[in-house]
N, C-alpha and C positions, 0 to 999 in steps of 0.2 A: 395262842400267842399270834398275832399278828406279825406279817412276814415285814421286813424291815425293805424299802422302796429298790435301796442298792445291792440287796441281796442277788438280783440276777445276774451283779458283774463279779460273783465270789462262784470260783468255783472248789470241789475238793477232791483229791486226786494225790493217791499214795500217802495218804494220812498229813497232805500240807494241804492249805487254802492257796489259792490263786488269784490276782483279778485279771479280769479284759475288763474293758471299756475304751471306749471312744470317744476323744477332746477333740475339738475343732478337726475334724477330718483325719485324726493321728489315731492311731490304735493301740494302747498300751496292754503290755503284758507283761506281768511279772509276781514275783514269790511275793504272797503277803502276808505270811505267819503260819503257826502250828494252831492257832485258834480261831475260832469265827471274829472272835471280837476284836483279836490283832489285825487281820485283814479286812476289816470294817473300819479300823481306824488308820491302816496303811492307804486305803482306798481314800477315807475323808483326807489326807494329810496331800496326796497327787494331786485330787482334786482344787484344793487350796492353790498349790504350788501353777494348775495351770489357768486357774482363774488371774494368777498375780500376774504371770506370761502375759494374756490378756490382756490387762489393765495396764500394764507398760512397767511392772515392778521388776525390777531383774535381784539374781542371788547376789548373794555377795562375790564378788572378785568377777562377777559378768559382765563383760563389757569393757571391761578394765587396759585388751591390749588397744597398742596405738595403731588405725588405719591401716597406715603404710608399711610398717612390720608384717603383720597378717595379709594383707593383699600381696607382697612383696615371697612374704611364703609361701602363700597359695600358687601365683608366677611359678618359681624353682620345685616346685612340689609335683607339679604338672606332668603328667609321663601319657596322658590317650590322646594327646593332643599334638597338631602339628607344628614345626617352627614357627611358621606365617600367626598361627592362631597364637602362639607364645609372644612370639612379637608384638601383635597387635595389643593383647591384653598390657604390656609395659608398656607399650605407645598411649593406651587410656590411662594408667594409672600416673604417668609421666604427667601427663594432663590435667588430671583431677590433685597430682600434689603442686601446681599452682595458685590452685585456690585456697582462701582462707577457710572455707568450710570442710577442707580435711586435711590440712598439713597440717601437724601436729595432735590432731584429735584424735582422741580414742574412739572404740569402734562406737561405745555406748551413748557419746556426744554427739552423736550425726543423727540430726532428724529426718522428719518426711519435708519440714519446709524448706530445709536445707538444701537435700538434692532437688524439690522442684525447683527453688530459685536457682540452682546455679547450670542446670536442664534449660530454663528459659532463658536465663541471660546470653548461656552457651551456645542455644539452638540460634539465635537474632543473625548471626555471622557463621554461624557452620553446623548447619542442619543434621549434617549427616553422625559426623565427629561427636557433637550432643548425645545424639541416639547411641551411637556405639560405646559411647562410655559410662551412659544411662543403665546399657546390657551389662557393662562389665559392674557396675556397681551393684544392682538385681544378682548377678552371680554371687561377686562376694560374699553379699547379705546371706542370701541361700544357705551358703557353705557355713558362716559363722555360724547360723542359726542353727542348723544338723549339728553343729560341732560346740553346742551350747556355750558359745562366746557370746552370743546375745539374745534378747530374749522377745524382739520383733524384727522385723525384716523395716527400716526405713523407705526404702527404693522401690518397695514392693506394687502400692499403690500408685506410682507417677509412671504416667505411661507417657512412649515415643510421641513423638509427636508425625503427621506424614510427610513421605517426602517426596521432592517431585520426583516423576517418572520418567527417566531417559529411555527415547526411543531407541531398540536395540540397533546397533550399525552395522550395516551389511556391506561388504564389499562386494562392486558388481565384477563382473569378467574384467570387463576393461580396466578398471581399478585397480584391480590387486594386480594384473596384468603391468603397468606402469608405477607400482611401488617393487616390483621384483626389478624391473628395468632401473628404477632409483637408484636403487639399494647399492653398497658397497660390496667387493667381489666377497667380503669376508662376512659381510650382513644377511645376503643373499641365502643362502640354505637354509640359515634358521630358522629365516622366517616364510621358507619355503614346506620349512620342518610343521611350521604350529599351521600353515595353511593346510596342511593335506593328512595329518592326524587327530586335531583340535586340540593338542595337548594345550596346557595350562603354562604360561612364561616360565613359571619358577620352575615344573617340573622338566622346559627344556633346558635352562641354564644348568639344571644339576645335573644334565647326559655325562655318563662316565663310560670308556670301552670298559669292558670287562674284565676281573679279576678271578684270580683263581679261587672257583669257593662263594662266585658270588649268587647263585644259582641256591641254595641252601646256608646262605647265610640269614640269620634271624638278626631282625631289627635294623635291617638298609636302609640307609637313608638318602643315597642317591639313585637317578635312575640312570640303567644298564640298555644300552647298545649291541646286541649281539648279532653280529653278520653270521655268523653261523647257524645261530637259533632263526635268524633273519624276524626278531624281535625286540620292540621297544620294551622294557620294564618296570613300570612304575612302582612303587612299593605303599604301602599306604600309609607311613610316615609322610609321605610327599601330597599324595591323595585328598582330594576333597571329602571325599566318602569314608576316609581310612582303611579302604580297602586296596588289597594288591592289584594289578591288572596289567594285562599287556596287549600291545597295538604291533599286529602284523607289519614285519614291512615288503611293503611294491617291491620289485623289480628296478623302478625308478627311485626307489628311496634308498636298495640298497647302493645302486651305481652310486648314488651324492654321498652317502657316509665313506664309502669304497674311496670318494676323490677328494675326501678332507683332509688335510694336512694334519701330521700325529705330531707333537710334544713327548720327546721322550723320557723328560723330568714329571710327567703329569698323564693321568689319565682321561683329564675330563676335556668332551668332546670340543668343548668353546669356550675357551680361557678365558672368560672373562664372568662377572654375576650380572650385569646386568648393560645395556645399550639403550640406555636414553638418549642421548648426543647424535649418536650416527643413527637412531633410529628417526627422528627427527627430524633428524637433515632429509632423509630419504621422504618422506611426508610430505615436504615441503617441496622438494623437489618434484614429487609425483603430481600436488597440486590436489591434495585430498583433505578433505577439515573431519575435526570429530575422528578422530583415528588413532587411538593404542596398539601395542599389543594384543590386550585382550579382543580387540574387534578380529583379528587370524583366526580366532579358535571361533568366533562366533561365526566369521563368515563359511567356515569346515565343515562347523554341524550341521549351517542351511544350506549348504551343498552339496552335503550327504543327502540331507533328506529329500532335495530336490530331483537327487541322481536316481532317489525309486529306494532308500537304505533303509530299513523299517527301525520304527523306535526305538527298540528292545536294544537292538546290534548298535545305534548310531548311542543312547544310553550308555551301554557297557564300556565304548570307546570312547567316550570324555570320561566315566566316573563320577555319572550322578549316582544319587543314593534309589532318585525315584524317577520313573520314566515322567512323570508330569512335571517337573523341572525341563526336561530336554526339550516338553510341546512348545514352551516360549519361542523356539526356532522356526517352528512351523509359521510360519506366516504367507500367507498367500501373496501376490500381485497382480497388477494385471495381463501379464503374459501368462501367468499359472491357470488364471482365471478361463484364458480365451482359450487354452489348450485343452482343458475342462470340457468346455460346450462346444470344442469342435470334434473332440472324442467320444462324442455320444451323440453329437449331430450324424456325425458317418455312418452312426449303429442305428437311432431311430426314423430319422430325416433323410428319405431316397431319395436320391438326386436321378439327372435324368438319365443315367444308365441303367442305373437301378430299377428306373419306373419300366423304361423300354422291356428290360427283360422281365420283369413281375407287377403288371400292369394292375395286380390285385394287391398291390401295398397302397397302393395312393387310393384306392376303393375302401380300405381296410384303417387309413390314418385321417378320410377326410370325414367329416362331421355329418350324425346320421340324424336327419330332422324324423321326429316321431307323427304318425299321423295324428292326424284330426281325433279329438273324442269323441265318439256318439253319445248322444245325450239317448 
């Protein structure tokens, strides 16, 4: 008898048949009868079902819920993810149920031309906004697709488009030197705060003194202040990385937490979430363009690394995931550059002290012509 082609994906084991096999990159395995011939024809019946996958055929009731429901579940469902990322994702989907191409439709009515037209028309006026709702819809699909609500991924195929590249903005000495002097007396440490640890805006706005318990408590969602531990706290609810972490504090950092004014109704550091206005003003005042928040934290980590702080250390104190994210800071100039080739001038290039006392370095550095060849 001739062995049958698909018999190498049946296996037999404890008196049942099995199959494996592998559809488009996916590996199925499962029970496929007490007989060869059951699990020959369990096997033909999968494969059918993923050829129809394939071909765009979906089962019945596939596809069937509405967008907005299911992205909107997916949102509240969300638990390894940060606020800011929770956020964002309702800020896309906010966005996408403006459009005719999925308010009101179900998952199974959204094509591929769909999301690129409304990617392209989107991207014309907000390149960025486009991309990042492009990502969330790619997500969606994902998850529906694992969770057999549909039976292709639409978004899968249309890719970002690029986007231009902002030069990163460094504050010089002098700079940041005359936005501390801007600053309002009550503006003033905060942002003394994100200059001299890099922390991240959000995670200085949520500074709380400490609570009892909060040292061992699971699932913080603010960071902790401790003048005694003489440490910052981050948790990785808060974190980029979602990992925990904490940032030593100076001697100078504890003096400024030490001469902050307490709230006795409240325990967080800086009563307020957020300082666009007075930050602003202070901006404007100093006489600086191209200048957020986020530039403090940028100007810390190339401050660190300029001050001699190695990767690894100046890495673990922002809360990347990976040290080649943090090299972005590295950037040379041309002061780095001169201090470079005057630190190895000193070491290879004597000068005339040098020659005086070891008159066999400049015998030894200067160019030694070979003689003549004899023929």
């Amino acid at each position: 008898m001739v062995k049958q082609r698909n018999d190498r994906n049946l296996k037999f084991k404890d008196g049942k048949w099995y199959i494996d096999f592998t559809a488009q990159g996916k590996r199925i395995r499962q029970f496929g009868g007490y007989t060869k011939e059951q699990a020959r024809n369990t096997l033909a019946k999968l494969r059918i079902e993923r050829l129809d996958e394939r071909l765009g055929f979906k089962k019945p009731g596939q596809g069937d819920s509405l967008f907005e429901d299911f992205a909107g579940e997916f949102i509240t469902k969300q638990r390894l993810v940060r606020p800011n990322t929770r956020r964002s994702h309702q800020t896309s989907l906010n966005a996408l149920l403006k459009s005719a191409q999925f308010k009101g439709k179900k998952l199974g009515e959204i094509t591929t031309e769909a999301v690129a037209k409304y990617h392209a028309e989107r991207a014309e006026n907000w390149m960025v906004s486009a991309n990042r709702e492009l990502g969330f819809l790619k997500l969606i699909f994902k998850r529906a697709l694992e969770w057999d609500k549909v039976s292709q991924n639409p978004a899968a195929r249309v890719k970002k488009l690029p986007e231009p590249k902002n030069k990163l903005r460094i504050l010089t000495d002098d700079e940041a030197d005359r936005l501390l002097m801007a600053a309002s007396p009550h503006l003033a440490p905060f942002l003394t705060i994100l200059l001299t640890t890099a922390m991240r805006p959000h995670e200085a706005f949520a500074l709380h003194w400490p609570h009892d318990g909060w040292d061992t408590e699971k699932g913080l969602e603010v960071s902790i202040v401790s003048l005694e531990k003489r440490v910052i706290f981050i948790p990785g609810a808060l974190a980029k990385n979602h990992k925990d972490r904490e940032v030593p504090l100076s001697k100078e950092l504890l003096a400024l937490f030490e001469e902050l004014p307490r709230d006795p109704a409240s325990t967080k550091v800086f009563p307020w979430n957020s300082v666009p206005k007075s930050f602003r003003t202070a901006v404007k005042a100093a006489r600086l363009k191209g200048v957020d928040l986020y530039t403090l934290k940028h100007t810390a980590a190339s401050r660190m690394i300029r001050a001699g702080v190695d990767l690894v250390t100046v890495t673990e104190l922002i809360g990347h995931a990976d040290v080649k994210t943090t090299m972005i800071y590295c950037h040379s100039s041309g002061e780095t550059k001169r201090e470079a080739v005057e630190k190895l001038s000193r070491i290879y290039v004597p000068g005339k002290e040098r020659a005086d006392a070891a008159p066999h370095l400049l015998k030894a550095t200067s160019p030694q012509i070979p003689p003549p060849l004899c023929n």
